[in-house]
TIMI-449771 format. One record per residue (C-alpha): residue number from 0; residue in one letter; x, z, y. Coordinates in steps of 0.05 Angstrom, whole numbers, plus 5000, padded with zeros to 4 digits. Layout:
(NUM; A; (X; Z; Y));
...
//
This chain:
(0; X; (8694; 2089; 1805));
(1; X; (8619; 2103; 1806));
(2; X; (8605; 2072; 1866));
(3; X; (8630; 2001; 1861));
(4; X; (8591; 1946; 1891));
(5; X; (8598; 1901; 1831));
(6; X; (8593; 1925; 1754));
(7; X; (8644; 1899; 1724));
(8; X; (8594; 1856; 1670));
(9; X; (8579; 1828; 1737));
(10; X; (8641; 1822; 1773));
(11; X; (8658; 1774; 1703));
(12; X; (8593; 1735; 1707));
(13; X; (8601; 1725; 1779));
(14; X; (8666; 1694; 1766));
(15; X; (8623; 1643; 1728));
(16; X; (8651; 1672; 1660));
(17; X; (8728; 1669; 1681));
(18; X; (8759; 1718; 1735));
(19; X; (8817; 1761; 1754));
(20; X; (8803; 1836; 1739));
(21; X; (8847; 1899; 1754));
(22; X; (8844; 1970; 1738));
(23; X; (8872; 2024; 1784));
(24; X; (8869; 2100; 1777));
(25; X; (8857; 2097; 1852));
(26; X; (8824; 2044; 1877));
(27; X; (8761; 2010; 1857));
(28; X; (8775; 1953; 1814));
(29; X; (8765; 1890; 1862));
(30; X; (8816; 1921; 1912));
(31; X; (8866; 1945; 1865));
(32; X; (8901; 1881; 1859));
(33; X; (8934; 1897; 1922));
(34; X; (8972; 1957; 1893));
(35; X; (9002; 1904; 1838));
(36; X; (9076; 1922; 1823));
(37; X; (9115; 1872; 1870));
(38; X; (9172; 1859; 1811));
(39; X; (9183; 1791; 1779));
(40; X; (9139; 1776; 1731));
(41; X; (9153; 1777; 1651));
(42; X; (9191; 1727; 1626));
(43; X; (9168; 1663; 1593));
(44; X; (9178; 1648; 1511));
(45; X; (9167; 1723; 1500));
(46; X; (9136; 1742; 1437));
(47; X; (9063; 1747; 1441));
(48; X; (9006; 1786; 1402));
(49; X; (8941; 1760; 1391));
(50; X; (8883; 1814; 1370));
(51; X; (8817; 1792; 1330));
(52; X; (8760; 1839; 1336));
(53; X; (8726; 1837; 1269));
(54; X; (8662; 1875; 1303));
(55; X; (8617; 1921; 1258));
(56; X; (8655; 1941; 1213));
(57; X; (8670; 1905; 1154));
(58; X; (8678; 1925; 1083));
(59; X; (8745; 1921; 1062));
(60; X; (8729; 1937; 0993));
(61; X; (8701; 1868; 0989));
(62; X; (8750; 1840; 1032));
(63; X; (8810; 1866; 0990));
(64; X; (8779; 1878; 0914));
(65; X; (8796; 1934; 0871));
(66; X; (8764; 1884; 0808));
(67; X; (8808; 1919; 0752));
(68; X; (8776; 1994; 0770));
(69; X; (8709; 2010; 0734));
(70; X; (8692; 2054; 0792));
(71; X; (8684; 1998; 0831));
(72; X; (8634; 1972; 0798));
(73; X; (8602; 2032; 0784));
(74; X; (8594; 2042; 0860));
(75; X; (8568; 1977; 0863));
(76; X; (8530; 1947; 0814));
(77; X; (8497; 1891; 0852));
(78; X; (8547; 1875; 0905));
(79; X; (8615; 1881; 0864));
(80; X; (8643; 1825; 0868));
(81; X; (8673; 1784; 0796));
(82; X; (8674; 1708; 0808));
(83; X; (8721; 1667; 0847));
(84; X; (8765; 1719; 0867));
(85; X; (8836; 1707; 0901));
(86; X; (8884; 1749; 0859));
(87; X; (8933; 1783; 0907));
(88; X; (8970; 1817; 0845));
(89; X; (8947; 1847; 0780));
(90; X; (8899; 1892; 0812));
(91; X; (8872; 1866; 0879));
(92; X; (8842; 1802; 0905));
(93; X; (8812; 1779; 0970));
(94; X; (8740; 1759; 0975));
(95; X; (8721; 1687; 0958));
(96; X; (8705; 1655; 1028));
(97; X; (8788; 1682; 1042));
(98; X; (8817; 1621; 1012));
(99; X; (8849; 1592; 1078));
(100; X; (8878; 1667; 1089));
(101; X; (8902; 1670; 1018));
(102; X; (8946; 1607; 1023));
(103; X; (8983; 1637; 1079));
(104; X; (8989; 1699; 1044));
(105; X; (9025; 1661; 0985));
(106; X; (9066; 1624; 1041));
(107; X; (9089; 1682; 1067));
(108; X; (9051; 1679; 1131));
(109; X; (8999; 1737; 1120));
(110; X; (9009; 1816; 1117));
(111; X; (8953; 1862; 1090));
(112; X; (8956; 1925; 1119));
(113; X; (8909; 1975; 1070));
(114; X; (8873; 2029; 1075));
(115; X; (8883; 2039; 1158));
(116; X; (8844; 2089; 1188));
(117; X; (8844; 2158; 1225));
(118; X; (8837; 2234; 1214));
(119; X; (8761; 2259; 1223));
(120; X; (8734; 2192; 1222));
(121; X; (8668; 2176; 1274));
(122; X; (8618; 2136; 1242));
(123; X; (8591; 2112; 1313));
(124; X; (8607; 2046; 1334));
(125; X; (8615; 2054; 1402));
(126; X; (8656; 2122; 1396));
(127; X; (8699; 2092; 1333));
(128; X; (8718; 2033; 1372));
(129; X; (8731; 2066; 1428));
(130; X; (8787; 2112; 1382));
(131; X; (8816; 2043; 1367));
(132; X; (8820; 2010; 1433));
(133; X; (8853; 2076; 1468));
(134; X; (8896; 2090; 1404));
(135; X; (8865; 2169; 1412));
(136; X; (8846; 2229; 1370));
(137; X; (8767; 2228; 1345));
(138; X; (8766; 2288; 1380));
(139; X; (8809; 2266; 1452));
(140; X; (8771; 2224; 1503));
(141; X; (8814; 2171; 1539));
(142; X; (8794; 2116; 1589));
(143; X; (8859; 2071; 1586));
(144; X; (8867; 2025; 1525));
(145; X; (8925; 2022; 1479));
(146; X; (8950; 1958; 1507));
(147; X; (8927; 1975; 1578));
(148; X; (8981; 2032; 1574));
(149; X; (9028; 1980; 1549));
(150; X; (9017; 1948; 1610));
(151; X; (9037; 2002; 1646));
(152; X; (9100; 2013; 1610));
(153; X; (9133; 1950; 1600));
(154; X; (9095; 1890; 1649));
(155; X; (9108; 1927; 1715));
(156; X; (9122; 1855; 1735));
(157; X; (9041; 1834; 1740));
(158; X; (9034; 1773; 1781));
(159; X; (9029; 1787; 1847));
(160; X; (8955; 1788; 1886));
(161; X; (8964; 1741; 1928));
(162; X; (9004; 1690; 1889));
(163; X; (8944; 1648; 1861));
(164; X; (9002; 1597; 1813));
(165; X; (9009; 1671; 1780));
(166; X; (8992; 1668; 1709));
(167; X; (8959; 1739; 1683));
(168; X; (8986; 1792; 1641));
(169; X; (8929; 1783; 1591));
(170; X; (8869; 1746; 1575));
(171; X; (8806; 1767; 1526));
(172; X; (8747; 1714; 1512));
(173; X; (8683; 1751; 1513));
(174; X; (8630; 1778; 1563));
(175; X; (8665; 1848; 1580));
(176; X; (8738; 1863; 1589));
(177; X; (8761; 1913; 1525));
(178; X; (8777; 1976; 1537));
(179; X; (8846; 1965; 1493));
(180; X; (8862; 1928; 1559));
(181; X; (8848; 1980; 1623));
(182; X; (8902; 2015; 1653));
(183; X; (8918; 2072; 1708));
(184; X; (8961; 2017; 1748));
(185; X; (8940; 1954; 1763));
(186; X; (8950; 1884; 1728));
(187; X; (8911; 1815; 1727));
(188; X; (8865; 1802; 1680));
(189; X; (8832; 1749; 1662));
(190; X; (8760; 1734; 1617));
(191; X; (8739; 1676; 1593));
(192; X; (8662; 1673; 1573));
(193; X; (8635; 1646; 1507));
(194; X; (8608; 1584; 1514));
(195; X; (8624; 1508; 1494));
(196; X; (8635; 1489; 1570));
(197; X; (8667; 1528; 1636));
(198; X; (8610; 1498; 1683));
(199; X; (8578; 1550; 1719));
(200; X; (8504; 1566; 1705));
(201; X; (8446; 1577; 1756));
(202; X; (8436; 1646; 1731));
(203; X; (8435; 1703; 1800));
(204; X; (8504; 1726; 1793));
(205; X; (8536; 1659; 1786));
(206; X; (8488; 1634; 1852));
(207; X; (8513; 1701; 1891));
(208; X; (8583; 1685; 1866));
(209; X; (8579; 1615; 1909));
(210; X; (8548; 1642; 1957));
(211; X; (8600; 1693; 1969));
(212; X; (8650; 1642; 1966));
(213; X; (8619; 1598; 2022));
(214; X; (8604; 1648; 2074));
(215; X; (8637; 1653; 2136));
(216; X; (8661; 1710; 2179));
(217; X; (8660; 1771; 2131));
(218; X; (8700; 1834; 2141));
(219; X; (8727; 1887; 2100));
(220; X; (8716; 1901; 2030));
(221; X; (8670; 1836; 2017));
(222; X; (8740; 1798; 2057));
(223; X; (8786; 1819; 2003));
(224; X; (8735; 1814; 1936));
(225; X; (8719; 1741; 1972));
(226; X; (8796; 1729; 1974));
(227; X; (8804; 1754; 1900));
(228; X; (8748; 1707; 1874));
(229; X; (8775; 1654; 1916));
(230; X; (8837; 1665; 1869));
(231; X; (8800; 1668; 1807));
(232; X; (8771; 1609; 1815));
(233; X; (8839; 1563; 1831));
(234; X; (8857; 1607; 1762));
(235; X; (8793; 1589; 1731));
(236; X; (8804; 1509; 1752));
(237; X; (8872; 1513; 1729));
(238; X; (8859; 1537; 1656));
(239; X; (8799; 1500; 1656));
(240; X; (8852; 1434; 1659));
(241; X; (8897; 1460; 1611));
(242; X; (8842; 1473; 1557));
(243; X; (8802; 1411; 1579));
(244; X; (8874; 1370; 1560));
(245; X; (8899; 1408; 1501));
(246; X; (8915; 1364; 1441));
(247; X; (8902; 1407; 1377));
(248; X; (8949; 1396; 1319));
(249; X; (8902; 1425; 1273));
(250; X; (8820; 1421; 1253));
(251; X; (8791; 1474; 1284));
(252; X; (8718; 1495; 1256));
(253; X; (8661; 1485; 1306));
(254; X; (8643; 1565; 1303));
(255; X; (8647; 1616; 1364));
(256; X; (8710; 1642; 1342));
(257; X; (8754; 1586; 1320));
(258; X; (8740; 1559; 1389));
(259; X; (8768; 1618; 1418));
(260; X; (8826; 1602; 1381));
(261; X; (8839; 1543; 1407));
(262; X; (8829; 1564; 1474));
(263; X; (8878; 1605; 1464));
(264; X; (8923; 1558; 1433));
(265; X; (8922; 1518; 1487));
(266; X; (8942; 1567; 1539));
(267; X; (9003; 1591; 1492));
(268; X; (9017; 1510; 1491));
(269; X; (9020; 1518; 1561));
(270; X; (9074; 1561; 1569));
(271; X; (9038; 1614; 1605));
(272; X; (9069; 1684; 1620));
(273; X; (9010; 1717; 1589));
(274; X; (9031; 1773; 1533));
(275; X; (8967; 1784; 1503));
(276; X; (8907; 1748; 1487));
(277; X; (8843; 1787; 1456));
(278; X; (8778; 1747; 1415));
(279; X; (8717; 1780; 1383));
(280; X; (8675; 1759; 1320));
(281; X; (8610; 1805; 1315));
(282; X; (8557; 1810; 1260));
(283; X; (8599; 1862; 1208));
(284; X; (8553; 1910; 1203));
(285; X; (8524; 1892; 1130));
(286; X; (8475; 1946; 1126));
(287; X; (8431; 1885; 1089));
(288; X; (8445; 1830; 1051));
(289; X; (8523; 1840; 1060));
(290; X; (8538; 1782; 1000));
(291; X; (8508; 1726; 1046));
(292; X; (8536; 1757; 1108));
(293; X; (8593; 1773; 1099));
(294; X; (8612; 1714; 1062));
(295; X; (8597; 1676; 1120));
(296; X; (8630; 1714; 1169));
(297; X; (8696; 1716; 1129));
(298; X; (8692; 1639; 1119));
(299; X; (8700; 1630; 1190));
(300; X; (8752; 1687; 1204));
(301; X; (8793; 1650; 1150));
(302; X; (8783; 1589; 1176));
(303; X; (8793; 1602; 1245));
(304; X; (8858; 1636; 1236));
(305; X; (8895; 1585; 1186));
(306; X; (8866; 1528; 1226));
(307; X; (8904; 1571; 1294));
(308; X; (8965; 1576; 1254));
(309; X; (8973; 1511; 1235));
(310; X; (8962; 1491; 1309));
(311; X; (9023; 1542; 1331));
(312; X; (9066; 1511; 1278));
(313; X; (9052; 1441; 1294));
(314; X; (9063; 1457; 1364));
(315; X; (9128; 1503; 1350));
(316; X; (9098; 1555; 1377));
(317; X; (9085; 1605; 1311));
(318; X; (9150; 1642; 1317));
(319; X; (9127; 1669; 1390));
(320; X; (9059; 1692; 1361));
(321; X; (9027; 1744; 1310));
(322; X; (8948; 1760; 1304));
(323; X; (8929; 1821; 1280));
(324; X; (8850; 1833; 1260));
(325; X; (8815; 1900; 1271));
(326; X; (8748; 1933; 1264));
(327; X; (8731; 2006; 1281));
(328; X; (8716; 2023; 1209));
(329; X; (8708; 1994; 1146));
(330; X; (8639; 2015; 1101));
(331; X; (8613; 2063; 1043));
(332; X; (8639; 2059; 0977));
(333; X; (8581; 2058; 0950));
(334; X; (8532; 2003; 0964));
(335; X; (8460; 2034; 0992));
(336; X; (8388; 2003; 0979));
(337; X; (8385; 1944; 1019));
(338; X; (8438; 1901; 0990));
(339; X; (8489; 1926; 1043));
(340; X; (8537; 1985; 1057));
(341; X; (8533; 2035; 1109));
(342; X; (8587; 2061; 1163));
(343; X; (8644; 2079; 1129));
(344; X; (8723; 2102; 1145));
(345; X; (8789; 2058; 1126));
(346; X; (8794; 1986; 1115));
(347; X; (8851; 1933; 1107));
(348; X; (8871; 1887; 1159));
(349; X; (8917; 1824; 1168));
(350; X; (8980; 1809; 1218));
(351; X; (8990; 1735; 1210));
(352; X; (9059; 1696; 1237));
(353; X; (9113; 1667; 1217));
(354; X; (9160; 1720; 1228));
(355; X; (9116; 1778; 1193));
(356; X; (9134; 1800; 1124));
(357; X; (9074; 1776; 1080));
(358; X; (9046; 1814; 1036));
(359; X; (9005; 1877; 1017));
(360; X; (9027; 1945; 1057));
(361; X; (9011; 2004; 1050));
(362; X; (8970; 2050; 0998));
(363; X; (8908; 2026; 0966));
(364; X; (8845; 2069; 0970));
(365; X; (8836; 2112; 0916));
(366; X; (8757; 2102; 0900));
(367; X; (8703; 2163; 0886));
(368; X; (8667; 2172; 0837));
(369; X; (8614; 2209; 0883));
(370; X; (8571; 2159; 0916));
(371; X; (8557; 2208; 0982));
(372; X; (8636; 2210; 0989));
(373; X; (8677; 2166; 1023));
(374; X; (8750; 2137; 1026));
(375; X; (8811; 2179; 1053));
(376; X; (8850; 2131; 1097));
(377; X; (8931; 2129; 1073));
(378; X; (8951; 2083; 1134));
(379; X; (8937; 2105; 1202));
(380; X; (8912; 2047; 1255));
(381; X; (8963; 2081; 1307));
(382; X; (9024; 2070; 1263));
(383; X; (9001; 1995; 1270));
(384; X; (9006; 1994; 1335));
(385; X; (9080; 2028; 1339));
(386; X; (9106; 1973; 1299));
(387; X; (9069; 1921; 1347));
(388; X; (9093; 1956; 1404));
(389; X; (9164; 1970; 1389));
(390; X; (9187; 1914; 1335));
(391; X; (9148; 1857; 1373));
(392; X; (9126; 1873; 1441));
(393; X; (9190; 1904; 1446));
(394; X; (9165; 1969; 1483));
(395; X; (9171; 2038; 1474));
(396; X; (9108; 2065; 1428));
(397; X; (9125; 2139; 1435));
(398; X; (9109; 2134; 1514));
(399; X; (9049; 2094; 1504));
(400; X; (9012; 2129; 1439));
(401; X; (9042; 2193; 1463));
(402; X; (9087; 2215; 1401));
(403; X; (9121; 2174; 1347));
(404; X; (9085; 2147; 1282));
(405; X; (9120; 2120; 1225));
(406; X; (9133; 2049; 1222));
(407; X; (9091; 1993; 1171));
(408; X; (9137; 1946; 1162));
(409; X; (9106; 1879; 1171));
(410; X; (9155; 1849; 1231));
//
């Protein structure tokens, strides 16, 4: 696939922010729509997972608080945390800005998965994400996601590419396509850009995009990708309308990602066939002045994500739908010179529904007293995703993470 005519950052910003993409072992990506699997496609009122990229990596020693172990605040004397806390149980709390989250942990709503990491942890954050999103070793290279393999597995019944009333097997808000979605087959995808309207800008690619549209008489491979964009954009009109409609049930914060939420939202409302739906929040990594940042950035996760279930609930919807957070590593114990912590290993994250078991999971860290050591994960991310995959998606995780992992039992 080195020779494609389009990137696909441009193939996405040509589509004026929304469009169809497929993946294909075989084909470059704007024709492989045509190999879609011809089999009727999933079944509506299926459960569905929504993922939250918490990008950077954020500290989940200040997320989830240790605040009765001295080493704690021996690690970190200026950016230990001691006021406000949200007591979880005798021992742990969540941060401060969490107080949306902890409510729907006391309701029951909220799982805290600790400690979740992998052996031989990468400190990079392109390689460490990239472990995440393909569910592989730190030392194994892979090109299909986690979820792209899913796709493979259990939604052999894509929409097909011609049928333009198809809705698609997943849909990410962001400016790329994740890797945790691309596959060796084939399957509609579909990216919504952020931004607080779906007009279409003036920049080149959108202009080229029109252009493309409007010409007359063109053969071959510029035929089809003019065929396929012609599809996206009756797609792109027809979410447009459902978002542009959607009645919220719920006060959603004006930030980036609560916005995404209610996209989102509003597509679930609509009863669309789509499995999977993927947001991003950036800004986690705190190497400086992590009290003000991070604070901020977990006021709007929390936010955003009570605010979204409260919509699903008001719209019945909640029992069809958990949200699970991740980031490709949490950070140091030990805080370094600039107010901040540096790349780290395991952190916590959170599956939210109404039909999770609430409640904290797994091991917590066991702290150093070393400040050049760092935390041994007890939860591995990939055991996460078997219980996704086989208690909710209803799939078959041994085929798709290639061997079996032991369950954490938050469905």
């Amino acid at each position: 696939m080195q020779n494609l005519p389009l990137t696909r950052r441009e193939f996405i910003r040509g589509a004026g922010g929304l469009g169809f993409l497929a993946f294909s072992g075989a084909a470059p990506a704007f024709l492989a729509r045509s190999a879609m699997a011809q089999t009727p496609a999933p079944e509506r009122d299926r459960s569905i997972l929504v993922i939250i990229q918490l990008a950077g990596g954020n500290d989940g020693l200040n997320t989830v608080i240790p605040f009765t172990d001295d080493r704690y605040y021996n690690l970190r004397p200026t950016i230990g945390l001691k006021h406000g806390l949200l007591h979880l149980n005798d021992d742990l709390a969540l941060h401060p800005a969490c107080k949306e989250l902890h409510q729907l942990y006391g309701e029951g709503d909220l799982s805290i998965v600790q400690n979740v990491g992998y052996p031989n942890p990468n400190r990079s954050h392109f390689r460490s994400t990239e472990i995440w999103e393909t569910a592989s070793d730190a030392d194994t290279f892979k090109h299909d996601g986690w979820l792209g393999r899913y796709f493979d597995n259990a939604c052999a019944g894509s929409p097909e590419a011609d049928d333009i009333n198809a809705d698609p097997t997943a849909i990410h808000v962001g400016d790329m396509i994740p890797q945790t979605y691309l596959s060796e087959q084939a399957h509609s995808l579909f990216g919504m850009k952020h931004r607080g309207r779906f007009d279409r800008g003036n920049d080149p690619a959108d202009l080229a995009y029109e252009k493309l549209l409007q010409a007359d008489h063109i053969e071959g491979n510029a035929s089809y990708l003019q065929h396929t964009m012609m599809n996206t954009l009756v797609t792109e009109r027809r979410v447009e309308k459902i978002i542009s409609q959607y009645k919220a049930l719920s006060n959603y914060p004006g930030n980036k990602l609560a916005q995404s939420l209610k996209r989102v939202a509003a597509l679930i409302h609509a009863d669309l066939e789509t499995r999977v739906y993927f947001v991003s929040q950036s800004g986690y990594d705190t190497h400086a002045n992590q009290l003000n940042n991070q604070q901020r950035l977990l006021t709007e996760l929390s936010a955003a994500m009570s605010a979204f279930q409260k919509d699903l609930k008001a719209h019945k919807k909640d029992e069809q739908v958990i949200t699970m957070t991740f980031s490709e590593f949490g950070r140091r114990p030990a805080e370094n010179g600039s107010g901040g912590t540096d790349h780290g290993t395991a952190a916590p994250l959170f599956v939210m529904g109404s039909r999770v078991n609430g409640g904290l999971l797994g091991e917590s860290p066991e702290l150093v007293t070393d400040v050049k050591k760092d935390l041994q994960y007890s939860t591995d991310f990939r055991s996460v995703y078997s219980s996704v995959l086989d208690k909710w998606l209803e799939a078959d995780s041994s085929k798709i993470l290639g061997e079996t992992y032991e369950h954490v039992p938050f469905v």
